[in-house]
C-alpha positions as CSV (number, residue, x, y, z in Angstrom):
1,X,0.0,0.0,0.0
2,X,1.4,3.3,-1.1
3,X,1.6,6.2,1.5
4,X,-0.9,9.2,1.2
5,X,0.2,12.6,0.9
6,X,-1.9,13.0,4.2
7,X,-3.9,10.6,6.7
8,X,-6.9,11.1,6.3
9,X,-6.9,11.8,2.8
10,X,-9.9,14.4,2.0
11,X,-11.7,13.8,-1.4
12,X,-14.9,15.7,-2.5
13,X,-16.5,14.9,-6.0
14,X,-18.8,17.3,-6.9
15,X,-21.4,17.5,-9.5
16,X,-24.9,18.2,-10.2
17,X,-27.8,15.4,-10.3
18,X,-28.0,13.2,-13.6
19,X,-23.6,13.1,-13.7
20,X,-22.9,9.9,-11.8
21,X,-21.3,11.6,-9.1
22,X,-22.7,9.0,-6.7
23,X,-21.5,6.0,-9.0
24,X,-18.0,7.8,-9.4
25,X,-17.4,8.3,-5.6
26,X,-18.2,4.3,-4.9
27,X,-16.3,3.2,-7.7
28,X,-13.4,5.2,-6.4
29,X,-13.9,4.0,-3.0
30,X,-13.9,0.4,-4.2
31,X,-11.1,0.9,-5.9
32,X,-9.0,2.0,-2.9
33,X,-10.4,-0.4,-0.4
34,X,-9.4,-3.3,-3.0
35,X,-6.1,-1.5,-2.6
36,X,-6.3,-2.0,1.5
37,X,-7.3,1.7,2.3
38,X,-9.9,2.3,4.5
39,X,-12.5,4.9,2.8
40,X,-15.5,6.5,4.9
41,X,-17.7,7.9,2.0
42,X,-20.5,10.6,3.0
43,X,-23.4,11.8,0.2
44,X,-25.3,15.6,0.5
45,X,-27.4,16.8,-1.7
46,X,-29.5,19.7,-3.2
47,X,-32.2,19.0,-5.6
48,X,-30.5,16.4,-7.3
49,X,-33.1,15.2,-9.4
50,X,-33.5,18.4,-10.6
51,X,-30.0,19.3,-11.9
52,X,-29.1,20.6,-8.0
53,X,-25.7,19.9,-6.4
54,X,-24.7,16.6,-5.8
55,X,-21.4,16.2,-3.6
56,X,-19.4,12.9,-2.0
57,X,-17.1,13.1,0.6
58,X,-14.3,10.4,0.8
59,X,-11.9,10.0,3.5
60,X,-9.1,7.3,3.1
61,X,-6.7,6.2,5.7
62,X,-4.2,3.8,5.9
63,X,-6.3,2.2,8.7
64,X,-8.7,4.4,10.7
65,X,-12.6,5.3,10.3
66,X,-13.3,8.8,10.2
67,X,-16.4,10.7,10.1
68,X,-17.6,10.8,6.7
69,X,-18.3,14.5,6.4
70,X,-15.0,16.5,5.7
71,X,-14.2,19.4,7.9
72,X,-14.7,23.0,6.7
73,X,-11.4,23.7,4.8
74,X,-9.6,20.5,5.4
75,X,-10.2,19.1,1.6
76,X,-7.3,17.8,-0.3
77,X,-8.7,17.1,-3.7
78,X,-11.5,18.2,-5.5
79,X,-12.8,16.0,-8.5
80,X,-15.6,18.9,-10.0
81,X,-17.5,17.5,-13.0
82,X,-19.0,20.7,-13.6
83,X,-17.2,23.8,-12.8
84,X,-19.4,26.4,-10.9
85,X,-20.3,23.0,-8.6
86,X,-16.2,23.2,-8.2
87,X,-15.8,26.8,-7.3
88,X,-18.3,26.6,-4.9
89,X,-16.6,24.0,-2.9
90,X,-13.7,25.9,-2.3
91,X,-15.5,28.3,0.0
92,X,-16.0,26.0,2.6
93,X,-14.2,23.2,2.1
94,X,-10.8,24.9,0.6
95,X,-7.2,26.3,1.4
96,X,-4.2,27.1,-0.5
97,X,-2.8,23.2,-0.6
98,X,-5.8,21.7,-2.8
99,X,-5.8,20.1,-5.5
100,X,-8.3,20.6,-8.2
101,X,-9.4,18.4,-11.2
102,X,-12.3,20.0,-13.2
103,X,-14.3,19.2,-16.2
104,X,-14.8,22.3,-18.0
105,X,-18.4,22.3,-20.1
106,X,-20.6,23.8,-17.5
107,X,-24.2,22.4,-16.7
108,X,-26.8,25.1,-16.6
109,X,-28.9,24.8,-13.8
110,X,-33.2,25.9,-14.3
111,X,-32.4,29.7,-13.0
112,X,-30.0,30.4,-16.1
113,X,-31.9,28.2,-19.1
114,X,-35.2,29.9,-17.6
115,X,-33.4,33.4,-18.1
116,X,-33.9,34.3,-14.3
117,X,-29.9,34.5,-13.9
118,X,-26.5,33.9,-15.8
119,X,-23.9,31.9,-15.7
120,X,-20.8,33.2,-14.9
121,X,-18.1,33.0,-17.6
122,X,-16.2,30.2,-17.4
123,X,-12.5,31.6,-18.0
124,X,-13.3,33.5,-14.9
125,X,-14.4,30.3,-13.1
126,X,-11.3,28.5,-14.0
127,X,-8.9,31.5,-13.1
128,X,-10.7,31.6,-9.8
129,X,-10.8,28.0,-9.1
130,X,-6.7,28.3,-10.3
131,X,-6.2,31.0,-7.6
132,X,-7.4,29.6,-5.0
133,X,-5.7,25.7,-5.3
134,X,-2.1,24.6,-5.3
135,X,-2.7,22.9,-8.8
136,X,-5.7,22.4,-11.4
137,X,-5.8,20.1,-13.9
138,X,-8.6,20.9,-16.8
139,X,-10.5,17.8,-18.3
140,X,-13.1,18.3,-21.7
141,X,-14.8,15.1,-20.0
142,X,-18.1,15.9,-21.2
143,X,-17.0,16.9,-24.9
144,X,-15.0,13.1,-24.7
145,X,-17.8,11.5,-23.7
146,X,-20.1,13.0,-25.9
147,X,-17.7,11.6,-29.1
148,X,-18.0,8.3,-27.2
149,X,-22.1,8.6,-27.7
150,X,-22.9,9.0,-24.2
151,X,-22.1,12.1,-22.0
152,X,-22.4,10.3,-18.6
153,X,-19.1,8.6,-19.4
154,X,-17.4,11.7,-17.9
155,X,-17.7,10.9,-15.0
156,X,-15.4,7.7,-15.7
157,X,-13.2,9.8,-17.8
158,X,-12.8,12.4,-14.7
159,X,-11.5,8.5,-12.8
160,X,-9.3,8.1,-15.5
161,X,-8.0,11.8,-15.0
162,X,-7.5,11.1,-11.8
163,X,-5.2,8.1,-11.8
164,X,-3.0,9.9,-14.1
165,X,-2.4,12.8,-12.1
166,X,-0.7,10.1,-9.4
167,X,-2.7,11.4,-6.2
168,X,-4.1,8.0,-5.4
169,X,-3.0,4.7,-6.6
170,X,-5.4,3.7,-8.9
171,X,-5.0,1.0,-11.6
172,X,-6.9,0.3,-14.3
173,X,-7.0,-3.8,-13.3
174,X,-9.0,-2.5,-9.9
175,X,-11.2,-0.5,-12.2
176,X,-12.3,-3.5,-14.7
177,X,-12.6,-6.0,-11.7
178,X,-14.8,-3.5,-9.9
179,X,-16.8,-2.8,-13.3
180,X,-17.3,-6.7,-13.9
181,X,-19.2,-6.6,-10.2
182,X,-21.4,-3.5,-11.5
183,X,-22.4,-3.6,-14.9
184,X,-23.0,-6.6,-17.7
185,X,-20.3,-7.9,-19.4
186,X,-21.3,-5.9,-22.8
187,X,-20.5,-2.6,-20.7
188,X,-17.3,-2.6,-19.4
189,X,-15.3,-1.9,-22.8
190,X,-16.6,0.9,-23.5
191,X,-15.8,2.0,-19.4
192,X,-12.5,1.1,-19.8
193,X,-12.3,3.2,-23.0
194,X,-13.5,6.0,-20.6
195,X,-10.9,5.7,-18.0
196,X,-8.2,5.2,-21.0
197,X,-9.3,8.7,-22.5
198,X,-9.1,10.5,-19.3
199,X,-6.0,8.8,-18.4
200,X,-4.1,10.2,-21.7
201,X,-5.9,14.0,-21.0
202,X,-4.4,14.7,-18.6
203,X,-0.8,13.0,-19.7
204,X,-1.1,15.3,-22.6
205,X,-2.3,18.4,-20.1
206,X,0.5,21.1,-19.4
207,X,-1.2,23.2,-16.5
């Protein structure tokens, strides 16, 4: 078992309803208790079923249970899958040492599409979310997964982003034995063609 940069380890990955935040968060979690990590994984939620925020906490040790909500600015990594969701973890959850990994097409929430409000411009977002971490890696998830024929592979792409950065140990064996338990055997190709295209965005990605 490889030593985290920190113990516990504070993981959020944040989203809106309808990304697969949820699925993301216990595939990860799997992944890293397969690995011998223990991982606490807590779930809050606006109106997810309406496109509101969706976030999962994820705490992993080397052998203790911790309380599965993270601690106002104590977070070490943020996986955001869409980017306003990202910012606005950094308020309370932030300091100056996290890490950020952020897909970049936003997801406009009822407010904006009804005309009621605007969404902010995204440079701005991503210069802000950059000010305010020690790194931040950019991933087109959505625009990947949308060439694969199904956007809600961005959330496995945003995995595969993930291991390639080299925060957590993550291998793409614990991925297709942990996919073989979820999904049908037809599935899991095109999952691990996911994971594979985030893996080589962010080998390619020069913050």
């Amino acid at each position: 078992m490889l030593l985290l940069e920190k113990d516990p380890l504070n993981v959020i990955i944040t989203g809106v309803g309808g990304q697969g935040n949820v699925l993301a968060s216990q595939i990860l979690g799997q992944m890293l208790v397969q690995k011998g990590y223990v991982v606490t994984i807590g779930e809050t939620y606006g109106a997810s079923q309406r496109g509101g925020s969706v976030m999962s906490h994820l705490r992993i040790s080397h052998k203790d249970q911790f309380s599965p909500l993270i601690p106002q600015g104590l977070c070490d990594l943020v996986v955001g899958l869409e980017p306003v969701e990202a910012l606005r973890v950094l308020g309370p959850y932030g300091n100056p040492g996290v890490l950020m990994i952020v897909n970049t097409r936003p997801i406009h929430p009822i407010d904006v599409i009804s005309g009621d409000a605007q969404y902010p411009d995204l440079e701005q977002v991503l210069k802000e979310i950059r000010s305010l971490s020690r790194r931040l890696w950019t991933v087109q998830a959505t625009d990947m997964a949308l060439e694969m024929g199904d956007p809600l592979f961005s959330n496995i792409i945003m995995l595969g982003a993930l291991s390639a950065t080299g925060i957590l140990p993550l291998e793409r064996e614990d991925l297709e034995r942990i996919l073989g338990e979820l999904f049908p055997p037809e599935r899991i190709p095109a999952n691990l063609e996911a994971y594979d295209k985030g893996r080589e965005a962010v080998q390619e990605y020069s913050p």
